[in-house]
C-alpha positions in Angstrom: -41.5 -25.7 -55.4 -42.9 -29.3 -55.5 -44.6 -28.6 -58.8 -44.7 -30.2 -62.2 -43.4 -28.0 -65.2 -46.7 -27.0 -66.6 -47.5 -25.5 -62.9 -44.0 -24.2 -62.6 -44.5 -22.3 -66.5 -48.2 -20.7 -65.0 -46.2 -19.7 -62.3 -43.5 -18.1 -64.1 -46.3 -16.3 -66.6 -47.5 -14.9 -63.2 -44.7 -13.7 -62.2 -43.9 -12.0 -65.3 -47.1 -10.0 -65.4 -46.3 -9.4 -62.2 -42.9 -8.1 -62.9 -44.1 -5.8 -65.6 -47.1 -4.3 -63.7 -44.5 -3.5 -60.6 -42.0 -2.5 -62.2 -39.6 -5.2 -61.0 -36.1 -5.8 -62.4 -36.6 -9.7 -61.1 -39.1 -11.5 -59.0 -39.4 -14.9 -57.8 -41.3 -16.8 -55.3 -39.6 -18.9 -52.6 -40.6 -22.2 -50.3 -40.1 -22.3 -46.7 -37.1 -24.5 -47.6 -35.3 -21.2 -49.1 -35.9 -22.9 -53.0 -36.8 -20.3 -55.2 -38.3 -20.0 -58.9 -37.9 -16.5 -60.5 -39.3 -14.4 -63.2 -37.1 -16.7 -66.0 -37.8 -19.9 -64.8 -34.4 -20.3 -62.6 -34.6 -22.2 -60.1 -32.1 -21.2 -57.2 -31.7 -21.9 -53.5 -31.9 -18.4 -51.3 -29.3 -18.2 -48.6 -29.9 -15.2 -47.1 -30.6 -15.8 -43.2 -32.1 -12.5 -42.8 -34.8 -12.6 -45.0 -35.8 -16.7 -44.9 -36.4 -15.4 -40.8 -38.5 -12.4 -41.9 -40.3 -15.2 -43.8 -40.6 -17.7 -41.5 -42.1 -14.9 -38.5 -44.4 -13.8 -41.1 -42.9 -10.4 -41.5 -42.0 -8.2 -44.7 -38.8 -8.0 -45.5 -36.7 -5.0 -47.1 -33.0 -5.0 -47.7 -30.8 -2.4 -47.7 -29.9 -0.7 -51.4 -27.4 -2.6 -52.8 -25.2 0.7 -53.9 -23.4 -1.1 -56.8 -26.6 -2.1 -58.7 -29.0 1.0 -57.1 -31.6 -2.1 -55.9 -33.2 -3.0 -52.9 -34.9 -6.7 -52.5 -38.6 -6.4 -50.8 -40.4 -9.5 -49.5 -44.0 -10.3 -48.7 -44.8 -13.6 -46.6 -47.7 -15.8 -48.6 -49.8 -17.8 -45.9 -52.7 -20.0 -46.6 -55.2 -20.9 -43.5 -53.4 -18.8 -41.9 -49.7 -20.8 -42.1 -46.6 -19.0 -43.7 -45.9 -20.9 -46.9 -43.4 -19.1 -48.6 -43.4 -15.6 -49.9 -42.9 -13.7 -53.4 -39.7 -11.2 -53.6 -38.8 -8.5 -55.9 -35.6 -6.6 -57.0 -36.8 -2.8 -57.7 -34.5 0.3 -58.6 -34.6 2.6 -56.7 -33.3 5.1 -59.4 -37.1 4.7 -60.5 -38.4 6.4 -57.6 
């Protein structure tokens, strides 16, 4: 997230469109150092082990549904040249399905 705030407010435009278009109740993208900018512009640091790995091996990730707010968390890895880089994540209801 080494990125100056007009980059960081393109990102976060992105990301909105994003959001709306998918249907996402939040969405972020995260560095391989687990920092993580969401749809809002929050910058947070992502702690969860299991899902930095799924990064990390270049794997999707999907959580289980969280049963008090009806959401699961899905990942996708984002490589360049071929090198994991971070990845994008999304909140989605499932109560939409």
């Amino acid at each position: 997230m080494d990125h100056n705030e007009e980059q960081q407010d393109e990102v976060v435009e992105h990301l909105k469109e994003i959001k709306e278009q998918g249907a996402f109740e939040k969405i972020g993208v995260v560095d391989l150092t687990g920092r993580s900018l969401d749809d809002t512009g929050k910058t947070e640091k992502i702690q969860d082990t299991e899902f930095l790995n799924s990064m990390y091996h270049n794997q999707n990730y999907v959580s289980n549904v969280q049963d008090i707010s009806d959401t699961m968390m899905i990942a996708v890895p984002i490589t360049r040249n071929g090198q994991v880089t971070g990845a994008i994540w999304g909140y989605y209801s499932i109560s939409r399905i």
